[in-house]
MARGUNU-199060 format. One record per residue (C-alpha): residue number from 1; x, y, z; residue in three letters. Coordinates in pm, 1 decimal. Layout:
# MARGUNU-199060
{node NUM, {X, Y, Z}, "ALA"}
...
# end
This chain:
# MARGUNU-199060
{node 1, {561.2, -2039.8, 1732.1}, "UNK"}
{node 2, {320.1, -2210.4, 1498.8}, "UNK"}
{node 3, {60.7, -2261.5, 1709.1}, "UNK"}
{node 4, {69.7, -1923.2, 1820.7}, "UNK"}
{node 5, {78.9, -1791.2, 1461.1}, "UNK"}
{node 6, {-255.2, -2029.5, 1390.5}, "UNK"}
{node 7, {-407.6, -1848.7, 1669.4}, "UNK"}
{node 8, {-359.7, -1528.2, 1519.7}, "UNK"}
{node 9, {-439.2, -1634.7, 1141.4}, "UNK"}
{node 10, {-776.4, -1775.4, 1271.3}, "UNK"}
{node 11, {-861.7, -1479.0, 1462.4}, "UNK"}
{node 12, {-763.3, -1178.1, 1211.3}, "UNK"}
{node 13, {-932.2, -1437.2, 957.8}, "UNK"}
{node 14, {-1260.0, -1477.9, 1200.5}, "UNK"}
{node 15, {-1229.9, -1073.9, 1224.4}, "UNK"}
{node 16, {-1228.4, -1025.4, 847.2}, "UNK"}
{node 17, {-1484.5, -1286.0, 770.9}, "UNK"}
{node 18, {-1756.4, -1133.6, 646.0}, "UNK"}
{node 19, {-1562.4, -935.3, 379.6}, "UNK"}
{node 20, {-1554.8, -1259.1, 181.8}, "UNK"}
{node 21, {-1873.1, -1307.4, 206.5}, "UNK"}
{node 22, {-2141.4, -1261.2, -136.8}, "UNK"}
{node 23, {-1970.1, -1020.2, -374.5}, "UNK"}
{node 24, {-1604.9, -1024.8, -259.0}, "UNK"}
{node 25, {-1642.3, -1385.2, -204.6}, "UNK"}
{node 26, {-1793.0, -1385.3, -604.8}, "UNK"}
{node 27, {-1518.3, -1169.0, -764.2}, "UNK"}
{node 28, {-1194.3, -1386.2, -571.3}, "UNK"}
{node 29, {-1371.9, -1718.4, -741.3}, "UNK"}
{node 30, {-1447.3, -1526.3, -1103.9}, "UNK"}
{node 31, {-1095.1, -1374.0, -1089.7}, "UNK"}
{node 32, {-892.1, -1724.4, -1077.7}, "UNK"}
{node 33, {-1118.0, -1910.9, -1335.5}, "UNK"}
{node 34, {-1033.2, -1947.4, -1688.9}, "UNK"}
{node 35, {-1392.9, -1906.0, -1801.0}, "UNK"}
{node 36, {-1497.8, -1624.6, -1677.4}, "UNK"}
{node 37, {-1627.9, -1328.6, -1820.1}, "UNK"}
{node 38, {-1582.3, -931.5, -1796.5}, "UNK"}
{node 39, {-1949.6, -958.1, -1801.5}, "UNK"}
{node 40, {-1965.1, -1174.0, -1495.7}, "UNK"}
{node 41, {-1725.3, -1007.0, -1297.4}, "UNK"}
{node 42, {-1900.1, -681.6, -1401.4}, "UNK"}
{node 43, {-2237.2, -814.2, -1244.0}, "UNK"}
{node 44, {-2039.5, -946.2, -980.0}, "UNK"}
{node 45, {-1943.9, -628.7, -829.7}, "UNK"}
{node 46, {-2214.1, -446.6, -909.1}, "UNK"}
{node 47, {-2423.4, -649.8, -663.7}, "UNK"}
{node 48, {-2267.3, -408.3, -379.3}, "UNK"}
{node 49, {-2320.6, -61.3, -409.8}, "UNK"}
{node 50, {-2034.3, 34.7, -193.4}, "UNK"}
{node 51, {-1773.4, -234.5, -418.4}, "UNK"}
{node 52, {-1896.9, -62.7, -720.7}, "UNK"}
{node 53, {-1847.0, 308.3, -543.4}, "UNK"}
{node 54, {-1489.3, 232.6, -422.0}, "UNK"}
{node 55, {-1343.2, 63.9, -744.0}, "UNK"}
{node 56, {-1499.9, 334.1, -950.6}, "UNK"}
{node 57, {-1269.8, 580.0, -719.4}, "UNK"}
{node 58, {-996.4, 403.7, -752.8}, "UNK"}
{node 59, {-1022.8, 371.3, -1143.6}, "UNK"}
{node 60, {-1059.2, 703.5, -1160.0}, "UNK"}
{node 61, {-789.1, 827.0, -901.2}, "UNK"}
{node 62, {-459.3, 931.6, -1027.1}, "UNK"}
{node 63, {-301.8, 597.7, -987.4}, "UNK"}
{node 64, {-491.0, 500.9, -1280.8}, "UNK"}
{node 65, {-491.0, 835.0, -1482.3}, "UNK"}
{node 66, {-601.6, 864.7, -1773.5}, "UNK"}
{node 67, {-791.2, 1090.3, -2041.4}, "UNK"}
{node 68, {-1134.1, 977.9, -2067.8}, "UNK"}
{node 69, {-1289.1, 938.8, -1738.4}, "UNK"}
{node 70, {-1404.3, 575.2, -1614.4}, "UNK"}
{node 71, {-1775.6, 559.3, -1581.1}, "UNK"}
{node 72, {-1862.3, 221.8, -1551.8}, "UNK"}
{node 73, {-1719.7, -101.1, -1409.2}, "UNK"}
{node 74, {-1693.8, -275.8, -1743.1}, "UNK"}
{node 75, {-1488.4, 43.9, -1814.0}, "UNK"}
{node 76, {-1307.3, 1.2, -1500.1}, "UNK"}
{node 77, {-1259.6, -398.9, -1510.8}, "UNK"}
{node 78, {-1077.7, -366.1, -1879.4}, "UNK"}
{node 79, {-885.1, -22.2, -1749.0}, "UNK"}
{node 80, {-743.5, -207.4, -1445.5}, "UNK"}
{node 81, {-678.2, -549.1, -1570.7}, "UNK"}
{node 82, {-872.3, -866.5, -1491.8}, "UNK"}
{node 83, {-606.7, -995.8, -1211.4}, "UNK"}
{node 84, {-516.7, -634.4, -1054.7}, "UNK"}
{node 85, {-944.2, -592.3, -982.3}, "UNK"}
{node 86, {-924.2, -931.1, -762.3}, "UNK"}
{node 87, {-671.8, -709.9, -558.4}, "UNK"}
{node 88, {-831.2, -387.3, -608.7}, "UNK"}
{node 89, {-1188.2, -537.0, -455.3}, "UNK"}
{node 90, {-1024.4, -711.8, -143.3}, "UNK"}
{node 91, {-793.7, -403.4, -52.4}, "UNK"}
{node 92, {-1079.1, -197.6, -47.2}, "UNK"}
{node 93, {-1276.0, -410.2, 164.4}, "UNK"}
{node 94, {-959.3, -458.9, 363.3}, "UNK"}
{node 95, {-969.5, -99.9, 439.1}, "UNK"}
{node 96, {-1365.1, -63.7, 498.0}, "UNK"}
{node 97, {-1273.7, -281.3, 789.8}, "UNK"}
{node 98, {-990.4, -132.8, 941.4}, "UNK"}
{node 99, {-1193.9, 208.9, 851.9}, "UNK"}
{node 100, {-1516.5, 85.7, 1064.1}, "UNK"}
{node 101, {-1262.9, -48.2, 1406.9}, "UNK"}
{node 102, {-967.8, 187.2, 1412.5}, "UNK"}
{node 103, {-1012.5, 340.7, 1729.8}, "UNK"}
{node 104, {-675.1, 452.7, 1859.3}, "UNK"}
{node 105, {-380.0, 642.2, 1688.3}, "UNK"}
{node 106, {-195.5, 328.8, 1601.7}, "UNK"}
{node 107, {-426.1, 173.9, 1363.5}, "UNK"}
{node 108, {-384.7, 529.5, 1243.6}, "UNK"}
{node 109, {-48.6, 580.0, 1212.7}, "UNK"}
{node 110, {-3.0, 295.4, 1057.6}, "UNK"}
{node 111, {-233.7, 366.9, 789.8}, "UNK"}
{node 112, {-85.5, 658.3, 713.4}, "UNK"}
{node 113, {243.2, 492.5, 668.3}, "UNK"}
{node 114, {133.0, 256.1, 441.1}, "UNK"}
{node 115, {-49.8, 492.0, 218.7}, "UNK"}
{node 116, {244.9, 718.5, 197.8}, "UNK"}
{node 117, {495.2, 436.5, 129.0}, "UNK"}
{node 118, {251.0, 273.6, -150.4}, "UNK"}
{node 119, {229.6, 611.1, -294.8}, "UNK"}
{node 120, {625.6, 682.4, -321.5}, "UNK"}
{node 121, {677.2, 354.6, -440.3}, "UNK"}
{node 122, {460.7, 375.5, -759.6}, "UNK"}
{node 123, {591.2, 676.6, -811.6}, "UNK"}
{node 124, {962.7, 564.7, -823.7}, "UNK"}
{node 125, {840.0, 277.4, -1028.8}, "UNK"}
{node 126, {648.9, 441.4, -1253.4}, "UNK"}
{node 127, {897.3, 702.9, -1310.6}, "UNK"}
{node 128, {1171.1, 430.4, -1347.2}, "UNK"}
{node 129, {939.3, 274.1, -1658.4}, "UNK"}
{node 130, {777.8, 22.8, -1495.8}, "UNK"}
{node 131, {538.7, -124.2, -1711.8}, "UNK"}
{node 132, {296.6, -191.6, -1349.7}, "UNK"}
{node 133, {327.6, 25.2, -1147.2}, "UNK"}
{node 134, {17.5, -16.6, -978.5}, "UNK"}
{node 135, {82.1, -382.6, -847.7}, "UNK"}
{node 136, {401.7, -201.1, -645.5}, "UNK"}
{node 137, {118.3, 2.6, -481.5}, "UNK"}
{node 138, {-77.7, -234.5, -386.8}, "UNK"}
{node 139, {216.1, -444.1, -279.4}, "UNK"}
{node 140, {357.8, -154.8, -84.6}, "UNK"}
{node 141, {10.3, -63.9, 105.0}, "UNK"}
{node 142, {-5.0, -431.1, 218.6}, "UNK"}
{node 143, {330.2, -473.1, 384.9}, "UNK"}
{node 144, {174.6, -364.5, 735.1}, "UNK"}
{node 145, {-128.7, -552.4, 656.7}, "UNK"}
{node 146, {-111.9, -772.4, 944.0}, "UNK"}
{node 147, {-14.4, -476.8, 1144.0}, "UNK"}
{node 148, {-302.7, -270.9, 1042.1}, "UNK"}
{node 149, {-557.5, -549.7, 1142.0}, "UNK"}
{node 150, {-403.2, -622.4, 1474.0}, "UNK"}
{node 151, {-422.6, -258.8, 1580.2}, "UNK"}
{node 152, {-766.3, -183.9, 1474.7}, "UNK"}
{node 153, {-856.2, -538.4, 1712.5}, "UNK"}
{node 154, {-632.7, -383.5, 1989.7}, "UNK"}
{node 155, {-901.9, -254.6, 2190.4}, "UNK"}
{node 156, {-859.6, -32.4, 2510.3}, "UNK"}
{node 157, {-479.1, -208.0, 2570.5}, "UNK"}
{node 158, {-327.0, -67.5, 2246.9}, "UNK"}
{node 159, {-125.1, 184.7, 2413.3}, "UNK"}
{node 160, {-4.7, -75.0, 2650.0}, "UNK"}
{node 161, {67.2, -311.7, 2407.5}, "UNK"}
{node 162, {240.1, -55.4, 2199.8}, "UNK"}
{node 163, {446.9, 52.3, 2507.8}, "UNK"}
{node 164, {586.7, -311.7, 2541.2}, "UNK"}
{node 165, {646.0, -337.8, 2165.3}, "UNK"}
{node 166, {830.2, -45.1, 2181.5}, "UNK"}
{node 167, {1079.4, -111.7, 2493.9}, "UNK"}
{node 168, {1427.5, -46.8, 2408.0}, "UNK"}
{node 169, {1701.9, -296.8, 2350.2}, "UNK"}
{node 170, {1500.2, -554.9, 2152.4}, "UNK"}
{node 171, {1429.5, -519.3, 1764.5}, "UNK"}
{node 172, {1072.3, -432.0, 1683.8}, "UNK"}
{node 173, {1068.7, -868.4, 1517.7}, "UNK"}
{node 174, {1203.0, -983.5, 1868.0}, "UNK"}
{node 175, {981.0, -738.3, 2050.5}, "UNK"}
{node 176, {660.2, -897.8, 1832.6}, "UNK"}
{node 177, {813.7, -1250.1, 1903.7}, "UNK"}
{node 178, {842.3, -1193.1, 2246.9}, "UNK"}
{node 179, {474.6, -1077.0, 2323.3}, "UNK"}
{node 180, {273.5, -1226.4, 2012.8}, "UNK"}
{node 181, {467.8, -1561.5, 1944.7}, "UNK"}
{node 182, {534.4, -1419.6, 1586.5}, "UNK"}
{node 183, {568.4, -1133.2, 1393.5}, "UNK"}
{node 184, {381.7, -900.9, 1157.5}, "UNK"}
{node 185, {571.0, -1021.5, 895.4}, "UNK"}
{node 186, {488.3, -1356.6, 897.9}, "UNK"}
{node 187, {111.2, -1309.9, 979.2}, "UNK"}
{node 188, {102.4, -1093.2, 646.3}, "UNK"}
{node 189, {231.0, -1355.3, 455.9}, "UNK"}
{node 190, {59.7, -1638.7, 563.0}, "UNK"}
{node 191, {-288.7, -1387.2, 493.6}, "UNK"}
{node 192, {-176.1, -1296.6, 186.3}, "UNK"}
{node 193, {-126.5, -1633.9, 80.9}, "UNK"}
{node 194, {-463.3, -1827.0, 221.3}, "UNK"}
{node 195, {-614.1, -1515.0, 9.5}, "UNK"}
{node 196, {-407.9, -1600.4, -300.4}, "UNK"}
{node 197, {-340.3, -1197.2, -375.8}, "UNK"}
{node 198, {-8.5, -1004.6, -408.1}, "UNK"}
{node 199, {241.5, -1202.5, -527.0}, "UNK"}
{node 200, {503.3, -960.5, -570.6}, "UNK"}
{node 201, {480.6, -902.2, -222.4}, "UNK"}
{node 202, {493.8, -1241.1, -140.4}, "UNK"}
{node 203, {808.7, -1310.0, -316.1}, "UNK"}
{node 204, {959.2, -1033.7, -126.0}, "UNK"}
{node 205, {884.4, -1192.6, 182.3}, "UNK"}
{node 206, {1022.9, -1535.1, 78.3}, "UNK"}
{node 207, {1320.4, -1356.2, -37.5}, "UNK"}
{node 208, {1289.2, -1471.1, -420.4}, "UNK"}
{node 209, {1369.5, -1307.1, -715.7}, "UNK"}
{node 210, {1606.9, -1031.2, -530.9}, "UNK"}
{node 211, {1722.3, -883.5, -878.5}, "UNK"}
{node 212, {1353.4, -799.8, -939.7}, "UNK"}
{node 213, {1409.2, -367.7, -932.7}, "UNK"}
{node 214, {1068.6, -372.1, -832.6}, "UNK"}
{node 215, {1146.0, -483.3, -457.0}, "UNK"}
{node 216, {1383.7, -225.3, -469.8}, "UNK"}
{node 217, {1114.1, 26.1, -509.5}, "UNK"}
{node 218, {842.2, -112.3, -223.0}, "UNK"}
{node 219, {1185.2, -63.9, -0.2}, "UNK"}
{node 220, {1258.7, 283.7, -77.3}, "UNK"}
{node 221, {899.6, 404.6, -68.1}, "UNK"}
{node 222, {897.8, 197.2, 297.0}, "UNK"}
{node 223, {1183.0, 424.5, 442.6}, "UNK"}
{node 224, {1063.6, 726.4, 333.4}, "UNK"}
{node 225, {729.7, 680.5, 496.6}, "UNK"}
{node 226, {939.3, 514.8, 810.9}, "UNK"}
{node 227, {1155.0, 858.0, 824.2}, "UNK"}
{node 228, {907.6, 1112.8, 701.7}, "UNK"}
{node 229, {706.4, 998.1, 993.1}, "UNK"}
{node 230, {998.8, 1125.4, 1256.0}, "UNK"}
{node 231, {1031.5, 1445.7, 1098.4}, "UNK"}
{node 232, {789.9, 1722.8, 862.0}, "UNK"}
{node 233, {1110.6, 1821.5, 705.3}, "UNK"}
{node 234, {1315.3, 1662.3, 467.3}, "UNK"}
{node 235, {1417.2, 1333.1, 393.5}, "UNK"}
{node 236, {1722.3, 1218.3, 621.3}, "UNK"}
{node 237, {1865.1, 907.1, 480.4}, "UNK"}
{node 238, {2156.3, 985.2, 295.8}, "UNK"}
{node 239, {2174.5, 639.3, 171.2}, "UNK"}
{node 240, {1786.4, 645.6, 12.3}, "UNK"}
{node 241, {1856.5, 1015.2, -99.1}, "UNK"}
{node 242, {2178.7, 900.6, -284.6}, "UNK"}
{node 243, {2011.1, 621.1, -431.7}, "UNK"}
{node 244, {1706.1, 770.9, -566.0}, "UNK"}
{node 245, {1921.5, 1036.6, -705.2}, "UNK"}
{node 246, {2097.7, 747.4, -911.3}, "UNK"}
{node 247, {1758.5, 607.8, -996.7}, "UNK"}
{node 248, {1625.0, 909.9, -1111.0}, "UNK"}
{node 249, {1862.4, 1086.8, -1234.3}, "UNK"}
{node 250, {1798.8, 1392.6, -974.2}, "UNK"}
{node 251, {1991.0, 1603.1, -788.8}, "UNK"}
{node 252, {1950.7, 1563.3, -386.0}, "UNK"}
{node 253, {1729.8, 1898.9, -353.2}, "UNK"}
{node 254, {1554.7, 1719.5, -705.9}, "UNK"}
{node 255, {1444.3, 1408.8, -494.8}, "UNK"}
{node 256, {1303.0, 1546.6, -213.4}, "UNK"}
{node 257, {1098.5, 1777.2, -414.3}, "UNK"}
{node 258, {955.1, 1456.4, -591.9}, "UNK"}
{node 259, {948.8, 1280.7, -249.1}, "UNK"}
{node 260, {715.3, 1606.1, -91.8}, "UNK"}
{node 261, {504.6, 1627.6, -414.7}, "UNK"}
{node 262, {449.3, 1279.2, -401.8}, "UNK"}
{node 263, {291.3, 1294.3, -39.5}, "UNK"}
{node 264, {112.9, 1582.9, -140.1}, "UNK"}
{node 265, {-144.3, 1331.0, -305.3}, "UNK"}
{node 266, {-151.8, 1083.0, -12.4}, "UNK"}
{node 267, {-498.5, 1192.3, 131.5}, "UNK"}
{node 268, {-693.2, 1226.2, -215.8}, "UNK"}
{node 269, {-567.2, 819.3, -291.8}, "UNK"}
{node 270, {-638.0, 717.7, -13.6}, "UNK"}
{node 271, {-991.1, 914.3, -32.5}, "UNK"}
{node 272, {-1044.2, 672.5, -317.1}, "UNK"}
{node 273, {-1000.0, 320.2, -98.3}, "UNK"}
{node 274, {-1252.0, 495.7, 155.2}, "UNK"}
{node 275, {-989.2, 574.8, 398.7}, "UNK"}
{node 276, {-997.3, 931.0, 552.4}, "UNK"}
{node 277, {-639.6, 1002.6, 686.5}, "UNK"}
{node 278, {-579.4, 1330.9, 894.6}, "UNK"}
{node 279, {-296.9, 1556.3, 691.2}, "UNK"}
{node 280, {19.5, 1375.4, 657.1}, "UNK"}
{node 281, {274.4, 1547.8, 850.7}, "UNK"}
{node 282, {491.1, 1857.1, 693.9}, "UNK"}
{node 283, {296.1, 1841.9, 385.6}, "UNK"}
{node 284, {388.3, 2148.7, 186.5}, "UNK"}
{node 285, {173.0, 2321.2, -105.5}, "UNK"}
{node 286, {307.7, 2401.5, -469.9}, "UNK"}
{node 287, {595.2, 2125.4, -418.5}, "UNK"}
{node 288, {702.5, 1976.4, -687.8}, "UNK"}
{node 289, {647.7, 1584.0, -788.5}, "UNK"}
{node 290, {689.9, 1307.9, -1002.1}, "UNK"}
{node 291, {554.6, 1533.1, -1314.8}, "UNK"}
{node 292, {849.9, 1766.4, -1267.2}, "UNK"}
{node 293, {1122.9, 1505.5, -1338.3}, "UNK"}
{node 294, {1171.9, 1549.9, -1671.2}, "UNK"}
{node 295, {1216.1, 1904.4, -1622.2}, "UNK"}
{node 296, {1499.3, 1830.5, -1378.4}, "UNK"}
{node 297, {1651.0, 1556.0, -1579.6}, "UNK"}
{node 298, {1653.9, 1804.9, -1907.3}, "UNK"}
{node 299, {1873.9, 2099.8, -1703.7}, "UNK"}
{node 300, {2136.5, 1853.8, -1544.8}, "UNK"}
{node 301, {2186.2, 1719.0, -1919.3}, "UNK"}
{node 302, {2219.0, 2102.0, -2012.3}, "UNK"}
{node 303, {2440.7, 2109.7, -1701.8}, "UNK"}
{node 304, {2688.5, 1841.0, -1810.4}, "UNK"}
{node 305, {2695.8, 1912.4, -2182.0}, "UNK"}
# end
């Protein structure tokens, strides 16, 4: 198993190599040193047009709303946070290069999964007062990072390889095991770590700090993308549904309004990391999202006083 999973790491490392090269390669070394400056960071970025387009997109999308629009990466850079633009930078690259390969509706699918579940998880986080809600995005839209690199490589055997993957009576870990020597999992954490980003996710993977709400919240918005892909109606997992009710203090009909506004937005964010996903199935106009729950919240209180 670990030589197999060194043959992986090398190769989705030998894929992704020229990502790190220049600017991204600049702002992961300014990013982890103590003397470095918003200016040099700044000038970092700004060496690559497309860097400076993409983070400027991202500042300015609505997972970083705010009122004055950001117009510059100094802006941005202060905005964001000094740590969360190391993570910002590289997930955006990360995506240009899945963007440029994906060939086949996998690497598509996938995407589209881990956009949607990134978005429902900030929203549950941010509407349960978390003071970061963006680092459970990014956390939650590199779970299938390994995933997403290994079926943007897959070439003209994806739908094979899917097939196999796929084949009943073996769990989708055993089925990886079986036919890659490891799993998705494991390859994500062992990128994540040589890159030194995401440590929430991280810890979620090592199984650490499992009182942390916030791994709580990358798990719900993972099963709603996981069953929202099987269906364009409504959530059916009574167990999420019932739990996000207690969270939020909805009603059942309460979350999945919040759960269809939130993937409403899916496309426009990920717009903003340079990825153009088709329509995400049974997306509905006018429903209502995360802005509406203090509406709901106020008329069950009326309810039950």
């Amino acid at each position: 198993m670990a030589s197999n999973l060194a043959i992986w790491l090398q190769h989705f490392n030998e894929q992704s190599f020229p990502l790190f090269r220049n600017t991204v390669h600049d702002v992961l070394r300014l990013t982890v040193s103590d003397n470095a400056s918003v200016k040099s960071l700044a000038d970092a970025i700004l060496r690559d047009m497309t860097l400076t387009a993409r983070v400027l997109a991202v500042s300015n999308s609505s997972l970083y709303r705010r009122a004055c629009p950001v117009e510059t990466i100094t802006q941005a850079i202060i905005h964001i946070g000094f740590k969360r633009i190391r993570e910002v930078c590289l997930t955006t690259r990360l995506m240009d290069a899945i963007q440029v390969t994906q060939a086949n509706r996998h690497t598509k699918r996938v995407l589209v999964q881990a956009f949607h579940s990134a978005v429902q998880a900030h929203a549950i986080a941010k509407a349960c007062g978390d003071p970061d809600p963006e680092e459970v995005f990014i956390a939650a839209l590199l779970y299938h990072l390994a995933e997403m690199f290994f079926w943007s490589f897959a070439g003209p055997s994806a739908d094979a390889i899917f097939a196999e993957l796929n084949r009943p009576g073996r769990t989708p870990e055993q089925a990886q095991q079986d036919l890659l020597g490891t799993t998705f999992r494991d390859l994500t954490y062992r990128l994540l770590t040589g890159w030194h980003i995401c440590d929430l996710l991280k810890h979620i993977f090592e199984r650490t700090d499992r009182e942390n709400p916030r791994h709580e919240y990358i798990r719900l918005g993972l099963k709603i993308a996981q069953s929202m892909a099987m269906t364009d109606e409504e959530i059916h997992i009574p167990l999420v549904v019932k739990r996000l009710s207690q969270l939020l203090e909805l009603s059942p009909d309460g979350v999945n309004n919040f759960i269809q506004g939130n993937r409403d937005g899916v496309s426009n964010i990920a717009r903003s990391f340079g990825i153009r996903l088709e329509q995400v199935p049974g997306t509905r106009p006018g429903a209502k999202g995360r802005d509406n729950i203090a509406q709901e919240r106020e008329s069950r209180q009326s309810l039950h006083s």
